[in-house]
C-alpha atoms as a printed R data frame, in Angstrom:
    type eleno elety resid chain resno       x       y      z
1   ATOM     1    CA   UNK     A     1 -11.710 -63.891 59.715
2   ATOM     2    CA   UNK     A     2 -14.038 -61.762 62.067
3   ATOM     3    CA   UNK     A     3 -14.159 -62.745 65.870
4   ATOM     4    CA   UNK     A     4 -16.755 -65.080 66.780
5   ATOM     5    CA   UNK     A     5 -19.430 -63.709 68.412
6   ATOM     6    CA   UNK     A     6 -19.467 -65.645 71.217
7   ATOM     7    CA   UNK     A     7 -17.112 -67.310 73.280
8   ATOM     8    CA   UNK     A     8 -18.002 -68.993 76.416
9   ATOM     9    CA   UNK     A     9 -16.063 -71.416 78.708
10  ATOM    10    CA   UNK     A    10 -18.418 -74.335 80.822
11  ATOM    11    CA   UNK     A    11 -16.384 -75.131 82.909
12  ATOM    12    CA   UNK     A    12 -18.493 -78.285 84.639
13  ATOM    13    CA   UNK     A    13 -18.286 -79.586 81.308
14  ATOM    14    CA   UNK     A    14 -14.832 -78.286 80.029
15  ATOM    15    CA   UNK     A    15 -16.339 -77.353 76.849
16  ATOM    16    CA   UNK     A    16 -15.482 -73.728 75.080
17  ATOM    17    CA   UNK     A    17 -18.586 -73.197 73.510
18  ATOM    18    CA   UNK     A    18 -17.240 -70.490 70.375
19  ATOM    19    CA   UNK     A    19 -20.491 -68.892 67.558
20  ATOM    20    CA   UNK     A    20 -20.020 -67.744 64.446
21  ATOM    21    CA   UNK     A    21 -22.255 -64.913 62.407
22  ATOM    22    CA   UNK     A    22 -22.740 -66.990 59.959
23  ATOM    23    CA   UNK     A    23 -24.731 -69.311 62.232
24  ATOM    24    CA   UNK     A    24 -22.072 -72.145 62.591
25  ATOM    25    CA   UNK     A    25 -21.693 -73.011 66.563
26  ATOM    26    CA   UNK     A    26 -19.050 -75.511 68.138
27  ATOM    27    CA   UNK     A    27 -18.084 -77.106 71.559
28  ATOM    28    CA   UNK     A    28 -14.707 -77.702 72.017
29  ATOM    29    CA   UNK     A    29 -13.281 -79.664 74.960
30  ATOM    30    CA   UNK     A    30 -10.397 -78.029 76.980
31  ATOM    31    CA   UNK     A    31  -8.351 -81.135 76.376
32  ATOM    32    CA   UNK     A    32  -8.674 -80.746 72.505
33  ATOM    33    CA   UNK     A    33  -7.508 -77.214 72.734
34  ATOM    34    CA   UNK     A    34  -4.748 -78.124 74.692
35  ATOM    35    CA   UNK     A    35  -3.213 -80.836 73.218
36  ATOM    36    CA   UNK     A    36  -3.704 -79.033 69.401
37  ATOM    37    CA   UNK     A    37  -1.961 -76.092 71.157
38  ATOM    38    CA   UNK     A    38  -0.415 -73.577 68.615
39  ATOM    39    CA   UNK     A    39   2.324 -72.794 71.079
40  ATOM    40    CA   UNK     A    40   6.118 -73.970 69.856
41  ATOM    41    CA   UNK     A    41   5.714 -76.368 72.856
42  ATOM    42    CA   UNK     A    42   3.379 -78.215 71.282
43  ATOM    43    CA   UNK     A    43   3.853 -77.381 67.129
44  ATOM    44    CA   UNK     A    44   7.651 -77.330 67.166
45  ATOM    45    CA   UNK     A    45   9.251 -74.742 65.004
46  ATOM    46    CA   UNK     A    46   8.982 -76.746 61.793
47  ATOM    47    CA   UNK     A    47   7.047 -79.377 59.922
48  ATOM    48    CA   UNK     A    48   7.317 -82.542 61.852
49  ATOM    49    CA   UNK     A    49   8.134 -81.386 64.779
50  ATOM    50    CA   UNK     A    50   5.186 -81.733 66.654
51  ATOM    51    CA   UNK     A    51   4.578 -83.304 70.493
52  ATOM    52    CA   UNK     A    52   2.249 -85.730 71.556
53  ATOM    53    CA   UNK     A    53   0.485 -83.994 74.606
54  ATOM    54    CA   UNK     A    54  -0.359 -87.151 76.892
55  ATOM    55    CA   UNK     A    55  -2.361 -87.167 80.349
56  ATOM    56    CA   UNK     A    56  -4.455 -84.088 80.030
57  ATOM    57    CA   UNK     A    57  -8.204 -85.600 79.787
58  ATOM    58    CA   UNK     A    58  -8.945 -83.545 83.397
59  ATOM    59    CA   UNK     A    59  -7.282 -80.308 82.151
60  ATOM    60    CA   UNK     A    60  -9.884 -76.864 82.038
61  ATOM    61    CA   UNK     A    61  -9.251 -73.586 81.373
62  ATOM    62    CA   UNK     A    62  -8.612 -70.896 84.194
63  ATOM    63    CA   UNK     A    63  -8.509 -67.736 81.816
64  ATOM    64    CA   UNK     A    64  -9.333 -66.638 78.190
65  ATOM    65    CA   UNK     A    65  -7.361 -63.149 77.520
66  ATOM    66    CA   UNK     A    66  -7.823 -61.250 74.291
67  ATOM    67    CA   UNK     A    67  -5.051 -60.413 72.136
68  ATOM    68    CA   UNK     A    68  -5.873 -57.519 70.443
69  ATOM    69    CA   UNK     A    69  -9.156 -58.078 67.770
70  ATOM    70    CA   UNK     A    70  -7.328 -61.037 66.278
71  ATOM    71    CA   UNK     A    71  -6.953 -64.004 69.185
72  ATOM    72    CA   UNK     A    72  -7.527 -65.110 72.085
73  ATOM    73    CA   UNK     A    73  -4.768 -66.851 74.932
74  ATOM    74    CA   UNK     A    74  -5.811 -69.403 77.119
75  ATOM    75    CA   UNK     A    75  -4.243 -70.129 80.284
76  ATOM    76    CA   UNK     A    76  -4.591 -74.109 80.818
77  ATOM    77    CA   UNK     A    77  -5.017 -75.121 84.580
78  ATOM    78    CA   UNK     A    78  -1.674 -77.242 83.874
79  ATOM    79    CA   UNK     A    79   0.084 -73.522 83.376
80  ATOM    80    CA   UNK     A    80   0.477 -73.780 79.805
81  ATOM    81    CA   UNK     A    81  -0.538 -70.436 78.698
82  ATOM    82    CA   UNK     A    82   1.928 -69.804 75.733
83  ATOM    83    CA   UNK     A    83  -0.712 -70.645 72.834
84  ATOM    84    CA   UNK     A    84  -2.330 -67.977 71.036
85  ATOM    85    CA   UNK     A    85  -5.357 -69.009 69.255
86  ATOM    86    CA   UNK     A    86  -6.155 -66.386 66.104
87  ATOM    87    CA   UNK     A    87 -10.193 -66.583 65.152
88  ATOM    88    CA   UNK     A    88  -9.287 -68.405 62.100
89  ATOM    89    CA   UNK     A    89  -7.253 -71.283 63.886
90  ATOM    90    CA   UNK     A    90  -9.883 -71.555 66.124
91  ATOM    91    CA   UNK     A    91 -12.470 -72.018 63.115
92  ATOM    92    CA   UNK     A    92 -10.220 -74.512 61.829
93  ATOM    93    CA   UNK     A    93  -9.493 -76.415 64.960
94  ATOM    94    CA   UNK     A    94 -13.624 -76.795 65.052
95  ATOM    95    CA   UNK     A    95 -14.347 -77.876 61.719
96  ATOM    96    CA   UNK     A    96 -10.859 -80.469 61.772
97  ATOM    97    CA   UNK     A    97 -12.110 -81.807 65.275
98  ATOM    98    CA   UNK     A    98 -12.955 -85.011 64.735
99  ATOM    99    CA   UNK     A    99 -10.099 -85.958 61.841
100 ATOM   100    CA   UNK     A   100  -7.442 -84.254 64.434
101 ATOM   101    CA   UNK     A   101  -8.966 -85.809 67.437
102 ATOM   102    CA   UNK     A   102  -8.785 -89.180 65.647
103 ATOM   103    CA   UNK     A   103  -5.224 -88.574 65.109
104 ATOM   104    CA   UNK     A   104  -4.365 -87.942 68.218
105 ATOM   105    CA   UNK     A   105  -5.439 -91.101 70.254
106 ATOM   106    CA   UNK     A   106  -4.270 -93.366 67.141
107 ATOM   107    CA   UNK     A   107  -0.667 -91.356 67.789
108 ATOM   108    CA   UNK     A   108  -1.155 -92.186 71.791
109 ATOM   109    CA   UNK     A   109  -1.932 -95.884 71.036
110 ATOM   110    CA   UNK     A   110   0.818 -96.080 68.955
111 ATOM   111    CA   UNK     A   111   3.451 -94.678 71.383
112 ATOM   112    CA   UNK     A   112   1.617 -96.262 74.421
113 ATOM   113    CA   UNK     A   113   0.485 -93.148 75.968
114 ATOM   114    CA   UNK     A   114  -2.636 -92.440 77.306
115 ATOM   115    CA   UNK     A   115  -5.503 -89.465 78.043
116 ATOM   116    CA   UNK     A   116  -5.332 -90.172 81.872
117 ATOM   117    CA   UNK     A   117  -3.164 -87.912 83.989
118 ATOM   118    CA   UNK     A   118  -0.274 -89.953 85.791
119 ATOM   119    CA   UNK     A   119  -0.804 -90.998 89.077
120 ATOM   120    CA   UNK     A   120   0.797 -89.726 92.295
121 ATOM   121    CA   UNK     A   121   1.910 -92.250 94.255
């Protein structure tokens, strides 16, 4: 997989806005990318292992750093910066965005968690 040829972060809008050169385009929230980390964190270190990231629906992205010609790190504004997102996984986290996003609220619902940060009180 080549490296997109564009990759720009609104951050207003906490949208990673990512071009291919075959003409596809996509715009990713910062929240999607988060929660579908591919850091152990978040995957796990085997099948079914996976965590349900809850409360991040006001998370952004403070930095994008290559990694070599191949990926791309992105330090959350929540600190989590141990992802690294190849070209293809990004590609694939684009085109699987609205089955995965699906998935993820019905797996809040079902455990009772929730998109909203917690509250400070």
């Amino acid at each position: 997989m080549t490296a997109p040829t564009a990759l720009v972060y609104r951050n207003a809008e906490r949208l990673l806005d990512i071009s291919f050169a075959d003409g596809a385009r996509f715009s990713l929230p910062a929240e999607y990318l988060r929660v579908e980390s591919p850091s152990a964190e978040v995957q796990g270190h085997g099948p079914g292992q996976k965590v349900i990231v809850a409360g991040r629906r006001q998370v952004g992205i403070m930095r994008i750093e290559p990694v070599g010609h191949y990926a791309v790190r992105i330090v959350f504004d929540d600190l989590h910066d141990s992802g690294i997102y190849p070209w293809a996984l990004l590609r694939q986290l684009a085109e699987e965005q609205p089955v995965r996003w699906a998935t993820y609220e019905a797996a809040l619902a079902e455990r009772g968690l929730t998109r909203n940060p917690a509250r400070n009180t």
